[in-house]
C-alpha positions, 0 to 999 in steps of 0.5 A: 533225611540222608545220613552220610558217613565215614567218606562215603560218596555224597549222593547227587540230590545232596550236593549243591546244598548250603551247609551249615559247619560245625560240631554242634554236640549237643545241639543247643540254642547257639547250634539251633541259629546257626543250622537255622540259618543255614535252612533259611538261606537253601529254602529261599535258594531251592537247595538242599539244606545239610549239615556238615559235622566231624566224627569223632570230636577233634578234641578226641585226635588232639586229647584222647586223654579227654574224659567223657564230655559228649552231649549227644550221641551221632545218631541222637544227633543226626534225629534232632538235625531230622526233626529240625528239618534237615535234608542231609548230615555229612559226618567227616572222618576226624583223622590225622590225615584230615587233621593235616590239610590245610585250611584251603584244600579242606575246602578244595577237597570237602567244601567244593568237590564231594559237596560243591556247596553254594553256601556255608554257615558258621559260629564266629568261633569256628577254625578249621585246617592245619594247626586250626589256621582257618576261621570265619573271614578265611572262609569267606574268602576262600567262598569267593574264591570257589564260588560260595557264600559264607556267613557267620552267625552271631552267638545267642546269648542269655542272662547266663551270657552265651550260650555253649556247650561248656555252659551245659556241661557245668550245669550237669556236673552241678546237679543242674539238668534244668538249667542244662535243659533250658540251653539244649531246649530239651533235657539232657539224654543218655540214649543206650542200651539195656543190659544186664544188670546186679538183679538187686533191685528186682529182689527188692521189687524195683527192677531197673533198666541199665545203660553204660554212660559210654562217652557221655558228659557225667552229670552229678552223680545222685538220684533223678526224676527222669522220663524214659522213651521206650522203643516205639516212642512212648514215655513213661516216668521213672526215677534213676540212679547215676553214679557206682552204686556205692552199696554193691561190690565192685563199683560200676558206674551205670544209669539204673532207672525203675520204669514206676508205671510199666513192666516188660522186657527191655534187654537189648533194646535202645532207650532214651532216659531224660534227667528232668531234675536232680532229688539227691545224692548217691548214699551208703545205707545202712543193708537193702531194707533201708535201700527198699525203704529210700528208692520208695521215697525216691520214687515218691518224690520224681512222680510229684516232680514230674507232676509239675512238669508240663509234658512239653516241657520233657522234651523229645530226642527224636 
């Protein structure tokens, strides 16, 4: 799959496409139907199939106050989009100066001339231009007008009502990731890499691989059963706390995972580390011998989790 980014050129075997628009953080079962489309429509026409996303989030230009609310990375992101069959991702600089075009020269400027694309598809709820003045009917307009079609796709629903990205995240502060996963069909995935750590848990015999949470939605901080994908792809079951290590001085917020059934060095190195189910909140306890005795118990209670989980149900990043 092409990876097109930062304004660069779009390659000629990438034009002529049917793009799907939108922000499609996360990537969920909403998202999934409209680029499902999307590859429909350029399979039955002989085109390429792209998706035409933005980097950064807009929400980050008009609300750079924002906390943390990522549900997946760019590249986490561009994997998925791969394995779903994708040909080509156009990440579009989010800047002021795209910010001021109006709603026709983003489609003169993007759409038609670097991308000269036969057909978009959206969700209902996507604007686009100056002020946000551009939604679904102009664009369909303006694909008259330019010589595209332009479809909307409706929301997918379940009992919960549809299905967003909101919906996910409030499932994740809620110590919810299975409910999370149900919506991304996959668990929810923090993708980073290993650093260096306090070394405490090596002294008590439970060395941990460390991620910063970087711009990543915060789930409820506490302990969880997870699964981690290892450079190469294999998976291994583990058990992570996320949150300030409330027993360590001074606080720092990191995801701390014991990899149970393998040992290595992983410093340095990318890893994918999947919240399969929430067991407890983060505790104060009473010296690092009560700490040794409670991530025992911890471990514990993931692997018998984990036993429980079908493995297709842990899902894959890419």
């Amino acid at each position: 799959m092409e990876r097109i980014s930062g304004g660069a050129i779009v390659p000629e075997p990438c034009r002529g496409g049917v793009a799907a628009l939108g922000n499609f953080d996360g990537f969920h079962l909403g998202h999934q139907a409209v680029v499902a489309r999307a590859l429909s429509l350029a399979r039955q026409r002989g085109v390429p199939a792209l998706v035409v996303s933005f980097d950064p989030h807009p929400a980050r230009l008009f609300r750079p106050d924002l906390p943390p609310f990522a549900l997946t990375g760019v590249a986490q992101r561009a994997d998925l989009l791969a394995a779903f069959g994708i040909d080509a991702t156009v990440m579009i600089p989010f800047d002021t100066a795209l910010a001021a075009l109006t709603a026709e020269e983003f489609v003169t400027n993007w759409l038609v001339r670097r991308l000269g694309v036969c057909g978009v598809v959206t969700g209902g709820d996507f604007t686009f231009g100056k002020d946000r003045s551009g939604d679904a009917a102009a664009l369909a307009t303006l694909g008259q007008h330019h010589g595209f079609t332009a479809e909307v796709v409706a929301p997918v629903c379940d009992a919960g009502g549809i299905i967003s990205s909101s919906r996910i995240r409030t499932a994740l502060r809620e110590a919810d990731p299975q409910a999370a996963a149900a919506l991304l069909t996959r668990p929810f995935t923090i993708r980073g890499v290993v650093e260096h750590g306090a070394k405490l848990g090596r002294t008590l015999g439970f060395p941990t691989a460390n991620l910063r949470l970087g711009d990543y939605q915060r789930p409820a901080y506490g302990v969880y059963a997870v699964m981690v994908r290892l450079p190469g792809g294999k998976r291994v079951a583990g058990v992570a706390n996320l949150g300030i290590r409330p027993m360590i001085e001074p606080p720092v917020e990191l995801l701390e995972t014991w990899l149970m059934d393998w040992q290595g060095d992983l410093y340095g190195k990318v890893i994918e580390v999947e919240l399969v189910a929430y067991l407890r909140p983060e505790l104060k306890l009473d010296g690092l011998e009560a700490l040794k005795t409670q991530i025992a118990t911890d471990a514990a209670a993931a692997r018998a989790v984990l036993a429980r989980v079908p493995p297709a149900a842990h899902g894959s990043q890419g």
